[in-house]
Structure formats: C-alpha cells, structure tokens
mmJSON file of the N, C-alpha and C atoms, coordinates in Angstrom:
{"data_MODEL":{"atom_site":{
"group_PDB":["ATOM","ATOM","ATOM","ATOM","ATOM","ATOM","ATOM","ATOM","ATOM","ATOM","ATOM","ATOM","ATOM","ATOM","ATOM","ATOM","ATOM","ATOM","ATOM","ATOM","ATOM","ATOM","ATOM","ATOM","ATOM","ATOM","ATOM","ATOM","ATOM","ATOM","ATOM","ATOM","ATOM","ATOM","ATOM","ATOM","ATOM","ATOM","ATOM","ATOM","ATOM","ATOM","ATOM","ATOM","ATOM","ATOM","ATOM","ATOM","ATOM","ATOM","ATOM","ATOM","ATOM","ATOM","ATOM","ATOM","ATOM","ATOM","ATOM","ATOM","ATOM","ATOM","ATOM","ATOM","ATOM","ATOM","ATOM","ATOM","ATOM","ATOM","ATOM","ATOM","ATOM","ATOM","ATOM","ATOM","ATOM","ATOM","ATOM","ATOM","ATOM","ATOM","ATOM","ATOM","ATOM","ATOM","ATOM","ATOM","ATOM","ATOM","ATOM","ATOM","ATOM","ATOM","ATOM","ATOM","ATOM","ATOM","ATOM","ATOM","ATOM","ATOM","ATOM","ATOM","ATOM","ATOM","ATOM","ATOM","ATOM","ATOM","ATOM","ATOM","ATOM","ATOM","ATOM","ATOM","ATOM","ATOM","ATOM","ATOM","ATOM","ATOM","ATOM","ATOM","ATOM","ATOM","ATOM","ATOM","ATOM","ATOM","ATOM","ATOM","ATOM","ATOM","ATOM","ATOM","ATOM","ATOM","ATOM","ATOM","ATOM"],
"id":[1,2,3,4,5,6,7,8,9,10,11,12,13,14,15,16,17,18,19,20,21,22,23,24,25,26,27,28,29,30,31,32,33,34,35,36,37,38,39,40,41,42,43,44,45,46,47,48,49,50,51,52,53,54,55,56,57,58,59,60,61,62,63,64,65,66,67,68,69,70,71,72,73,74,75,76,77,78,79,80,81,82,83,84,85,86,87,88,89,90,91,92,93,94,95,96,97,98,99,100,101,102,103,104,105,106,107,108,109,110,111,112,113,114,115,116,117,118,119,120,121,122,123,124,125,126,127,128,129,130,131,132,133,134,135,136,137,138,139,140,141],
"type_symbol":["N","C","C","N","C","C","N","C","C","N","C","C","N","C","C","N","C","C","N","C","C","N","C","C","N","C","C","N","C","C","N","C","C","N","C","C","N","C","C","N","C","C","N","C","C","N","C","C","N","C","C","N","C","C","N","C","C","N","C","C","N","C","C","N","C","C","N","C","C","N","C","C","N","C","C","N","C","C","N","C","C","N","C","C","N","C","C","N","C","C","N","C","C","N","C","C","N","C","C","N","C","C","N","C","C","N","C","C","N","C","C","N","C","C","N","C","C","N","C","C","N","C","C","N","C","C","N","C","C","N","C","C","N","C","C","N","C","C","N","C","C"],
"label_atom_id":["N","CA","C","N","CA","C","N","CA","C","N","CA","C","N","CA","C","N","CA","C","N","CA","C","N","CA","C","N","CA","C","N","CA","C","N","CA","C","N","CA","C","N","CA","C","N","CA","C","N","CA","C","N","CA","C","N","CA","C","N","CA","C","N","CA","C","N","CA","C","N","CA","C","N","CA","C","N","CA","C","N","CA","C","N","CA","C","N","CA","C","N","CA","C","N","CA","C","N","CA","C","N","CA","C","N","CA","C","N","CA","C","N","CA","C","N","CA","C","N","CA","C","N","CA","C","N","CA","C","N","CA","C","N","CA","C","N","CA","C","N","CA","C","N","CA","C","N","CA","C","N","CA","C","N","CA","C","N","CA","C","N","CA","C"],
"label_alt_id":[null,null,null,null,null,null,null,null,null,null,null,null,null,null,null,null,null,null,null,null,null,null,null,null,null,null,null,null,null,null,null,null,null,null,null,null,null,null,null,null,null,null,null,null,null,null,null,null,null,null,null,null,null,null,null,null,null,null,null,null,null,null,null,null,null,null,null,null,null,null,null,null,null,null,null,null,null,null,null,null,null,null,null,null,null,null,null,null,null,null,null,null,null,null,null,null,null,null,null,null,null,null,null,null,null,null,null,null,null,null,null,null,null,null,null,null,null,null,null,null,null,null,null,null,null,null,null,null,null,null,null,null,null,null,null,null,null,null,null,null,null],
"label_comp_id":["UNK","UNK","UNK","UNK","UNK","UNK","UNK","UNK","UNK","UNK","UNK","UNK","UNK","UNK","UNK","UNK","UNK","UNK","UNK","UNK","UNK","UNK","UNK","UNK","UNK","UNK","UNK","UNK","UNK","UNK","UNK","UNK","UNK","UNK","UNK","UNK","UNK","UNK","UNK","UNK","UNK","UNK","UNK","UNK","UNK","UNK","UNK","UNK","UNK","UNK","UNK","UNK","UNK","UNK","UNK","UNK","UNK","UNK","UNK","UNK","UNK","UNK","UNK","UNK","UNK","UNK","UNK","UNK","UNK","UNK","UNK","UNK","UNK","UNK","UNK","UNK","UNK","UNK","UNK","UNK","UNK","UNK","UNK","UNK","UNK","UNK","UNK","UNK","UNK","UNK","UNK","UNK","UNK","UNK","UNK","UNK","UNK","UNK","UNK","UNK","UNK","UNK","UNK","UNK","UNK","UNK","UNK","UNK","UNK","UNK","UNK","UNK","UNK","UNK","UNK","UNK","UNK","UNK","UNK","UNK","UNK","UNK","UNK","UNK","UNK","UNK","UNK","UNK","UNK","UNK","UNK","UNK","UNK","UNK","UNK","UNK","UNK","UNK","UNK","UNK","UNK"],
"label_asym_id":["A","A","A","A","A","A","A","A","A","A","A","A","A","A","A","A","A","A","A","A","A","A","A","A","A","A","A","A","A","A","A","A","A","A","A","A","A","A","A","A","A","A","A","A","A","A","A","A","A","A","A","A","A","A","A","A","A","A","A","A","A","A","A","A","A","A","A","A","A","A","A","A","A","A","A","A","A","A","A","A","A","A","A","A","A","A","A","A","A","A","A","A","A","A","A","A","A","A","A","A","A","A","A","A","A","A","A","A","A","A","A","A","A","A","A","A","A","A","A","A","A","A","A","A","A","A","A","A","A","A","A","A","A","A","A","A","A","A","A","A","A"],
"label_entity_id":["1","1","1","1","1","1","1","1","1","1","1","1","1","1","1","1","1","1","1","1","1","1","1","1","1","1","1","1","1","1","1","1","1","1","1","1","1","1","1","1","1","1","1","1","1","1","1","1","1","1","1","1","1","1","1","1","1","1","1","1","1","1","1","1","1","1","1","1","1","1","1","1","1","1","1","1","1","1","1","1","1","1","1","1","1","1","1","1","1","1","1","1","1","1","1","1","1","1","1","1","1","1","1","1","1","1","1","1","1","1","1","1","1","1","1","1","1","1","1","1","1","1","1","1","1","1","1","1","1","1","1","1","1","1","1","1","1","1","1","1","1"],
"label_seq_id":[1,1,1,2,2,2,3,3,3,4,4,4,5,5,5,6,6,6,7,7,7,8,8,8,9,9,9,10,10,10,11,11,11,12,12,12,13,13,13,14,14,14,15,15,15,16,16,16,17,17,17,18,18,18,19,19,19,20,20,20,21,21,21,22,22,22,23,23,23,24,24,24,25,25,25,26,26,26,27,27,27,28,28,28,29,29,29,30,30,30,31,31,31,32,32,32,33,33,33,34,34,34,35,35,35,36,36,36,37,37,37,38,38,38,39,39,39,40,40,40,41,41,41,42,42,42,43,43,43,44,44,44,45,45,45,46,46,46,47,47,47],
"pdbx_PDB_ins_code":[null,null,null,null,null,null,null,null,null,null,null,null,null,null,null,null,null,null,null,null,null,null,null,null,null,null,null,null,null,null,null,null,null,null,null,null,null,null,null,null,null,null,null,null,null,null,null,null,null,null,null,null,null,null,null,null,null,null,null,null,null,null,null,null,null,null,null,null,null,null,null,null,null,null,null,null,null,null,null,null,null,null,null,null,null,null,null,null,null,null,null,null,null,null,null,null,null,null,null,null,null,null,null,null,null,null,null,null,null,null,null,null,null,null,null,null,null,null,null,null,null,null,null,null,null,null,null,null,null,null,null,null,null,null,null,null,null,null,null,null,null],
"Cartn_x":[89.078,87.826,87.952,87.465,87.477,86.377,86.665,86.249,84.356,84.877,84.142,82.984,83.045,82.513,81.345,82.388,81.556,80.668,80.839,80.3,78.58,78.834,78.014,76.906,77.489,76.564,75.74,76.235,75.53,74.472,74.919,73.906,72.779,72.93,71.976,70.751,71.614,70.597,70.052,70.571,69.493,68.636,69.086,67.791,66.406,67.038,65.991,64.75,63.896,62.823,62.464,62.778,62.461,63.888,63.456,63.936,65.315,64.255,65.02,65.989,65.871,67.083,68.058,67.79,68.992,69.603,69.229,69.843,70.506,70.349,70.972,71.87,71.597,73.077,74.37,73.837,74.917,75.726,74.856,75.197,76.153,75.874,77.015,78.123,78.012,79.682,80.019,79.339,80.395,80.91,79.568,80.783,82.605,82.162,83.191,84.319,83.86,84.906,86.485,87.169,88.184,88.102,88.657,88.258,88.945,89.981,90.74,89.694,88.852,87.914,86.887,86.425,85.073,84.934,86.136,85.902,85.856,86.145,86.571,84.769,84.53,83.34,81.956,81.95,80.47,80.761,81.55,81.264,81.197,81.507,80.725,79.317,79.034,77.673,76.575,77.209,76.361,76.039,77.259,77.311,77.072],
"Cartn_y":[255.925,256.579,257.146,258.606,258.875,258.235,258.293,257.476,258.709,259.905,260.679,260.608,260.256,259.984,258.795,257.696,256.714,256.735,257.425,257.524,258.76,259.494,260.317,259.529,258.675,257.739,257.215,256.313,255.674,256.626,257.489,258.213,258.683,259.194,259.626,258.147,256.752,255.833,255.124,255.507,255.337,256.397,257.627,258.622,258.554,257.979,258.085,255.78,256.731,255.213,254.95,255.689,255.399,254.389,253.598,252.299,253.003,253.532,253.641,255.032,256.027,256.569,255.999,254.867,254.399,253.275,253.114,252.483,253.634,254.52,255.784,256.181,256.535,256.824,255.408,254.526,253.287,253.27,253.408,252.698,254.008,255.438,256.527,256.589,255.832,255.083,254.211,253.042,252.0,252.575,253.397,253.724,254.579,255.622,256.882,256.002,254.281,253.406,252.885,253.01,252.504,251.061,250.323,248.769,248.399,249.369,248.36,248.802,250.221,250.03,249.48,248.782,247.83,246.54,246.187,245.007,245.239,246.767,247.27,248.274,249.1,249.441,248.552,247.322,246.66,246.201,245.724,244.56,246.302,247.343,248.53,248.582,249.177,249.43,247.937,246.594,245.404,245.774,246.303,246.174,246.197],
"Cartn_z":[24.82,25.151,26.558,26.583,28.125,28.955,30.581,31.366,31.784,31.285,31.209,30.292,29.326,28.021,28.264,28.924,28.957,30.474,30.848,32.75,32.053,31.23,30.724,30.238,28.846,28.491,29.555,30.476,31.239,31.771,32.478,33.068,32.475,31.242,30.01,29.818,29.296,29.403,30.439,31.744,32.865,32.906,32.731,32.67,31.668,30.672,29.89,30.154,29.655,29.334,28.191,26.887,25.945,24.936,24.697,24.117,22.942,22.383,20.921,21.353,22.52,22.52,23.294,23.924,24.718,23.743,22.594,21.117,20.843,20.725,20.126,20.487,21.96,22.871,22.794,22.921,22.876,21.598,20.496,19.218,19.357,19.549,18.706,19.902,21.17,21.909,21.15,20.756,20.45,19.038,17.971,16.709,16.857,18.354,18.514,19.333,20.01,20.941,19.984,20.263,19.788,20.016,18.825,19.178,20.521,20.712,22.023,23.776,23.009,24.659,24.504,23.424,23.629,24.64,25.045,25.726,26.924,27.781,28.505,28.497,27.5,27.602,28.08,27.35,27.273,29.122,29.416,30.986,31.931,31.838,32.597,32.421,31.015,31.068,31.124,31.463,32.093,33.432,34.054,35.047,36.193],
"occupancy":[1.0,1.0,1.0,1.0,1.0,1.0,1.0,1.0,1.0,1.0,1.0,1.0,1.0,1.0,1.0,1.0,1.0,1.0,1.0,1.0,1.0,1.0,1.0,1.0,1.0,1.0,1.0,1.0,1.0,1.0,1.0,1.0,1.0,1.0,1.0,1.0,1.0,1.0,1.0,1.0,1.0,1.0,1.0,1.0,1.0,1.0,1.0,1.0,1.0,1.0,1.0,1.0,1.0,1.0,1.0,1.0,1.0,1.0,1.0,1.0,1.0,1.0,1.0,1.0,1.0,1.0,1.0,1.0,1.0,1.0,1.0,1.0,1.0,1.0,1.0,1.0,1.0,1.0,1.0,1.0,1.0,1.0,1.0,1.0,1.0,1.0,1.0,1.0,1.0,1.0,1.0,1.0,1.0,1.0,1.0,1.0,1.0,1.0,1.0,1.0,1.0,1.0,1.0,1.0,1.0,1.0,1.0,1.0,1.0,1.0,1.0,1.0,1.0,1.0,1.0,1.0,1.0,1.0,1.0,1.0,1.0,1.0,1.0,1.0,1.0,1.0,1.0,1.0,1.0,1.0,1.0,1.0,1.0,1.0,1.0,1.0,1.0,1.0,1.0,1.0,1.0],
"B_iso_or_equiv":[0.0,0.0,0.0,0.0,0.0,0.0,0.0,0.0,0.0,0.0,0.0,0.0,0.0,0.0,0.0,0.0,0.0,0.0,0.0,0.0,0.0,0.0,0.0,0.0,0.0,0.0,0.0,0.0,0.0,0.0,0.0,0.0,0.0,0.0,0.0,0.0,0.0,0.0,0.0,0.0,0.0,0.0,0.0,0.0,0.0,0.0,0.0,0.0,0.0,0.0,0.0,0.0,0.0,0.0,0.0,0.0,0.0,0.0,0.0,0.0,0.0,0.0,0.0,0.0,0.0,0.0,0.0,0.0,0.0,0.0,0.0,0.0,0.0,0.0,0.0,0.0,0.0,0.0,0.0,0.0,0.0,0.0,0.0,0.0,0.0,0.0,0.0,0.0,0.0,0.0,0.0,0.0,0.0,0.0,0.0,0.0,0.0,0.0,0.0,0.0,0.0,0.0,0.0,0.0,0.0,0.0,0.0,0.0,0.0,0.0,0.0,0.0,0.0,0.0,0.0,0.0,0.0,0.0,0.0,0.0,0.0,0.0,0.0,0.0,0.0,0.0,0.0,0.0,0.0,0.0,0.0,0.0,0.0,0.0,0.0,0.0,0.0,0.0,0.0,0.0,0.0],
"pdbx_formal_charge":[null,null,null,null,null,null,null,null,null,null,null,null,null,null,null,null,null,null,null,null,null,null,null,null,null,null,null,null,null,null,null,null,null,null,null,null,null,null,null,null,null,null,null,null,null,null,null,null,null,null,null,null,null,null,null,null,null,null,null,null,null,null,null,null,null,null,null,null,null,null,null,null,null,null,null,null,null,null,null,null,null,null,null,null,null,null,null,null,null,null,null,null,null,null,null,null,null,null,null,null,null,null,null,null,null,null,null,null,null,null,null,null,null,null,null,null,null,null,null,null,null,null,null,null,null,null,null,null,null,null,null,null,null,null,null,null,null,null,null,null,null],
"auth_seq_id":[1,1,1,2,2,2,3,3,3,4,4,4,5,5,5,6,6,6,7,7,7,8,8,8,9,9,9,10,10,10,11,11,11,12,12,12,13,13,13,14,14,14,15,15,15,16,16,16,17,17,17,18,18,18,19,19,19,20,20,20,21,21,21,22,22,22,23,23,23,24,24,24,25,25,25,26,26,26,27,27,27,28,28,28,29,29,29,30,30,30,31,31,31,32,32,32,33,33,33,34,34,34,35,35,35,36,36,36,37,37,37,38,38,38,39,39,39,40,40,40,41,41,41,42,42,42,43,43,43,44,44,44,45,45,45,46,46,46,47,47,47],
"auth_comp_id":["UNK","UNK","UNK","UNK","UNK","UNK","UNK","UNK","UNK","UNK","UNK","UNK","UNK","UNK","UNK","UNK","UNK","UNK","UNK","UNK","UNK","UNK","UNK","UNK","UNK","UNK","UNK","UNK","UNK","UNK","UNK","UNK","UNK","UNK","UNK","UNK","UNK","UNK","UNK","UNK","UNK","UNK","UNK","UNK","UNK","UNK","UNK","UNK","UNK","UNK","UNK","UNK","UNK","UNK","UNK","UNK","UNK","UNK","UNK","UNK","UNK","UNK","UNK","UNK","UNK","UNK","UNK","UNK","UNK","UNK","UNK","UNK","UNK","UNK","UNK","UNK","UNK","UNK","UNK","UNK","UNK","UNK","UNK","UNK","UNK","UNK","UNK","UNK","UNK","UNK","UNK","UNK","UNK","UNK","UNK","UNK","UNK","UNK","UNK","UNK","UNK","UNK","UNK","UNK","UNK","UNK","UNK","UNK","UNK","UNK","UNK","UNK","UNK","UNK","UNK","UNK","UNK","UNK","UNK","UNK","UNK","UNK","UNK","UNK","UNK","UNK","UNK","UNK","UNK","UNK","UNK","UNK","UNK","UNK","UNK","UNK","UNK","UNK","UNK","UNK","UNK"],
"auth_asym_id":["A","A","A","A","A","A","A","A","A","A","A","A","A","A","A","A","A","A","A","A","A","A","A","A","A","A","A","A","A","A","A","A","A","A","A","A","A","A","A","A","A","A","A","A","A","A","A","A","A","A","A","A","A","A","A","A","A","A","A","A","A","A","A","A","A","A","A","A","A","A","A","A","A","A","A","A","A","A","A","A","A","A","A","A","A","A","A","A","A","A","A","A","A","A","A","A","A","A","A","A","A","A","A","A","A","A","A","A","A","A","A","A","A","A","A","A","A","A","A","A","A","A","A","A","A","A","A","A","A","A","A","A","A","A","A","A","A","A","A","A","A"],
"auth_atom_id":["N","CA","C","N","CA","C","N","CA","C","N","CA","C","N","CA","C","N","CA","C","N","CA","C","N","CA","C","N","CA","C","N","CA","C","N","CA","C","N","CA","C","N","CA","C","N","CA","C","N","CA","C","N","CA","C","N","CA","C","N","CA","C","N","CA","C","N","CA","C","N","CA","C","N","CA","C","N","CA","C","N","CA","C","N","CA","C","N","CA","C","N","CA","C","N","CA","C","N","CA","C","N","CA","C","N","CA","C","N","CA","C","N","CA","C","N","CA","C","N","CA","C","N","CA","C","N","CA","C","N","CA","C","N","CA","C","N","CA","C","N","CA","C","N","CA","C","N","CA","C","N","CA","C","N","CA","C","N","CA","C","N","CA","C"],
"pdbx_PDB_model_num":[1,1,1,1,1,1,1,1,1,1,1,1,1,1,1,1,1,1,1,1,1,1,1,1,1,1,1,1,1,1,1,1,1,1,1,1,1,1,1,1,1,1,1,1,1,1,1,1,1,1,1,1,1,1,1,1,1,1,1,1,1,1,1,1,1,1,1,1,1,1,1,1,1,1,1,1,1,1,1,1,1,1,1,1,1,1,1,1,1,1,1,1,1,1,1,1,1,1,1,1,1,1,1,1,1,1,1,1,1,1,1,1,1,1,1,1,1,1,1,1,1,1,1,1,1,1,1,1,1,1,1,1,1,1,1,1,1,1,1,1,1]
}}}
C-alpha cells in the first residue's frame, strides 16, 4: 500500500464528522490493504 494512500485516508477521516463516512473511508483501505500492510496500517491510523 502506498504511504500516500494511507496519509490521504487519514486526512479525509479527520476532516470529516460524520460517523458512517469515516466507516467508509476505512473499510475501502483495509479491503484495497494487502494483508502484509494491515499490521503496519491500523497502529498509524491509532496513532
């Protein structure tokens, strides 16, 4: 996954306040994440 990709996301669900699109934005990273950047994705966007 690019570092781009996922730096976008983030920014998109801090911008937004509505609940169910920041479900939206997450859920269609983790489907497009390759299993080997999920463990590597989730402890960023905690972070």
């Amino acid at each position: 996954m690019l570092l781009a990709r996922l730096a976008q996301v983030s920014q998109e669900v801090a911008a937004t306040s509505a609940r169910s699109r920041k479900i939206a934005l997450l859920a269609e990273l983790f489907r497009d994440a390759e299993a080997d950047d999920v463990p590597i994705v989730i402890p960023y966007l905690a972070g």
